[in-house]
matplotlib code that plots the C-alpha trace (Angstrom):
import matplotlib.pyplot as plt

x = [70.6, 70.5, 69.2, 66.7, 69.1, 71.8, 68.5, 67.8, 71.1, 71.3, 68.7, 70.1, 73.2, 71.5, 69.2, 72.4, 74.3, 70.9, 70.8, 74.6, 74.5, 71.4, 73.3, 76.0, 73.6, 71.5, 74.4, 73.7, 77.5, 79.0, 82.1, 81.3, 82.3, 82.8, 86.4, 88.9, 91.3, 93.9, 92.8, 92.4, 94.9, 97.7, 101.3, 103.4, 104.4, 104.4, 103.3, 105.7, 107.1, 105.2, 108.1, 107.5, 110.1, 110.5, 111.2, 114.7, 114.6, 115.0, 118.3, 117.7, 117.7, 120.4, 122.7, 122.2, 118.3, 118.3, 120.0, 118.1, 114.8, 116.0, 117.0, 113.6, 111.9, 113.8, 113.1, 109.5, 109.5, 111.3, 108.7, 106.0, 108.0, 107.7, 104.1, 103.3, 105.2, 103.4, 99.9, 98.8, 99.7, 97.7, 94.4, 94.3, 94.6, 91.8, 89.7, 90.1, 89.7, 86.8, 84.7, 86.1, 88.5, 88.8, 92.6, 92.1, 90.7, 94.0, 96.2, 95.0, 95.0, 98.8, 99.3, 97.3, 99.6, 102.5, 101.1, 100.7, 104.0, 105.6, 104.6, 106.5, 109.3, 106.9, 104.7, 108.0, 109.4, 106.2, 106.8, 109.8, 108.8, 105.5, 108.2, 110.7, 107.7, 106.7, 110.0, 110.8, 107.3, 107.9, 111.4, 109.8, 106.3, 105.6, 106.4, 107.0, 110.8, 112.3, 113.6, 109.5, 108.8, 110.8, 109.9, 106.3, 106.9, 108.8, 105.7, 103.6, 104.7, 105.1, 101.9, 100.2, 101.9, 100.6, 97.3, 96.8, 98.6, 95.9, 93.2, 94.3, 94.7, 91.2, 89.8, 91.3, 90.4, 87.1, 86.5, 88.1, 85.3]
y = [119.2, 115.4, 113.8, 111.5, 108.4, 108.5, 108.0, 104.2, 104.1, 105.4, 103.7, 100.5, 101.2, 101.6, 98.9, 96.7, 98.1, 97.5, 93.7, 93.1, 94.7, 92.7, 89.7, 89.9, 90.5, 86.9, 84.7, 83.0, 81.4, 84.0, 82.9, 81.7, 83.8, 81.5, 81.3, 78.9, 77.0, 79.0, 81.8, 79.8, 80.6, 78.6, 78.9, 77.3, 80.3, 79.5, 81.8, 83.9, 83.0, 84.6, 87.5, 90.7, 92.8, 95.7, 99.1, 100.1, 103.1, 106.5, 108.8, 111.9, 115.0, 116.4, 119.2, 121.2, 120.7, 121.3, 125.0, 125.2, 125.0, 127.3, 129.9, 129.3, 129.7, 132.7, 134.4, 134.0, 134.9, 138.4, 139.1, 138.3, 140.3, 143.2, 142.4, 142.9, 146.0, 147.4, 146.3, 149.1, 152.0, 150.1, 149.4, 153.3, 154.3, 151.9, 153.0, 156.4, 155.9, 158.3, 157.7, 155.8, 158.4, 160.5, 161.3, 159.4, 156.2, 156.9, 156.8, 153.1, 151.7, 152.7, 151.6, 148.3, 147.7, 148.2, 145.9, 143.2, 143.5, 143.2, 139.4, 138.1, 136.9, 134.3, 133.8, 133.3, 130.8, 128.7, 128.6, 127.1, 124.7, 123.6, 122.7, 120.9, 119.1, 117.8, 117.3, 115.2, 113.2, 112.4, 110.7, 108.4, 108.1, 104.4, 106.3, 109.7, 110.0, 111.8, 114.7, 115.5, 115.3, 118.4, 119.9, 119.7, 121.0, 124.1, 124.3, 124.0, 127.1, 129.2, 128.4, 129.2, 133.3, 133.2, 132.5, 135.0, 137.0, 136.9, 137.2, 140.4, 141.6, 139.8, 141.9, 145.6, 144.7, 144.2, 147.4, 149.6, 147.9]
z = [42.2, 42.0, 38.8, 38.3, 37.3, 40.5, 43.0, 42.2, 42.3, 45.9, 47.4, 45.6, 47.8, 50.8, 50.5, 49.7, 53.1, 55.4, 54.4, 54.5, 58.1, 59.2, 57.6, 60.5, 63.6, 62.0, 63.9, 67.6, 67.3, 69.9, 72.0, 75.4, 78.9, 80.7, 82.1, 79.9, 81.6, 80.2, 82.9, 85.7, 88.2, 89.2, 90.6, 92.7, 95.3, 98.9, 101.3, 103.5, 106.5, 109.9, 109.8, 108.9, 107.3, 109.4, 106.9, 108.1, 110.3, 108.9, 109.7, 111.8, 110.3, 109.3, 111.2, 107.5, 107.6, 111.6, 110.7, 107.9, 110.0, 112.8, 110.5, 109.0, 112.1, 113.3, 110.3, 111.1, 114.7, 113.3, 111.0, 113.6, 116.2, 113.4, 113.0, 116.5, 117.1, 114.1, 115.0, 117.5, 115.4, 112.1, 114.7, 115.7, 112.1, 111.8, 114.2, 113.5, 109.2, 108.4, 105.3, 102.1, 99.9, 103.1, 103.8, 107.3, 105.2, 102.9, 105.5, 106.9, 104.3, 103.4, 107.1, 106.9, 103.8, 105.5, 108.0, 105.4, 104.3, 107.8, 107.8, 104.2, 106.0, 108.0, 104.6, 102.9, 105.5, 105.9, 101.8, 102.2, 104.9, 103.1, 100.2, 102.6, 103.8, 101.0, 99.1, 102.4, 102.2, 98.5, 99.6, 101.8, 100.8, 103.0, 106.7, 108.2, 108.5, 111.4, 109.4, 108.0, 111.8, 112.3, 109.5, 110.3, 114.2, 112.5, 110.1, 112.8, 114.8, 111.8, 110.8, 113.7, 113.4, 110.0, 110.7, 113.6, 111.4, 108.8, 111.3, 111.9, 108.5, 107.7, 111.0, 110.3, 106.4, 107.1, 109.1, 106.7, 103.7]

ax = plt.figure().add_subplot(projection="3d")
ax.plot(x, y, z, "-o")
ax.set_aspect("equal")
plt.show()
């Protein structure tokens, strides 16, 4: 509970803040905008010559990242090899999945899981190719060196199993729902 004596008190104080603040907006003497000649621009730089320096050209992959990427890429081709020698035997359990819980709807799924797993080694690959990508793209961010170039055509063709891979999956999946 306040008392009767601190409220003159208080609106003394605020009375006392209002004209001291109303004191400091009272002034027109602001500092100018405009630019001082202290910020004006001026140098004594010529301009360059008409020749272009030319970025000096990248080294070719390596014979470590060239086997690196063919191992890569044969990894991948086996597990899409695996894939597609799986696939026919997954699309007949499929088709012939009864209702959901069923022992025939049981039985495709475990076989459309199995079918999921036969692709890791291509997911796994295009993993490690993404990374190489990038790791090779960080290294020389101003152009595309050769050795990202055949990273990216590795990627490329990995990429495109994957995808058809998880068509597939995405197809089969969706019948089973």
């Amino acid at each position: 509970m306040m008392r009767a004596t601190t409220r003159p008190i208080l609106k003394l104080a605020a009375l006392s803040v209002a004209l001291l603040l109303g004191a400091c907006a009272g002034s027109r003497d602001y500092p100018s905008l405009a630019r001082r000649d202290i910020e004006r621009i001026e140098g004594s730089a010529s301009p360059a010559s008409g020749a272009i320096e030319v970025p000096p050209a990248l080294p070719s992959p390596s014979a470590d990242l060239t086997s690196r990427l063919a191992g890569l890429v044969e990894i991948a081709r086996s597990a899409h090899a695996n894939f597609q020698s799986r696939q026919p035997a997954v699309e007949r359990a499929v088709s012939g999945a009864g209702a959901p819980i069923s022992a025939s709807w049981s039985e495709a799924q475990v076989a459309l899981a199995g079918l999921q797993a036969a692709r890791s080694g291509a997911v796994t690959s295009l993993g490690e190719l993404d990374q190489l990508y990038v790791d090779a793209r960080v290294s020389h961010p101003g152009q595309v060196s050769p050795s990202a170039t055949a990273i990216a055509v590795a990627r490329e063709q990995v990429e495109g199993w994957v995808k058809n891979e998880n068509a597939v999956i995405e197809r089969l999946g969706s019948r089973l729902r």
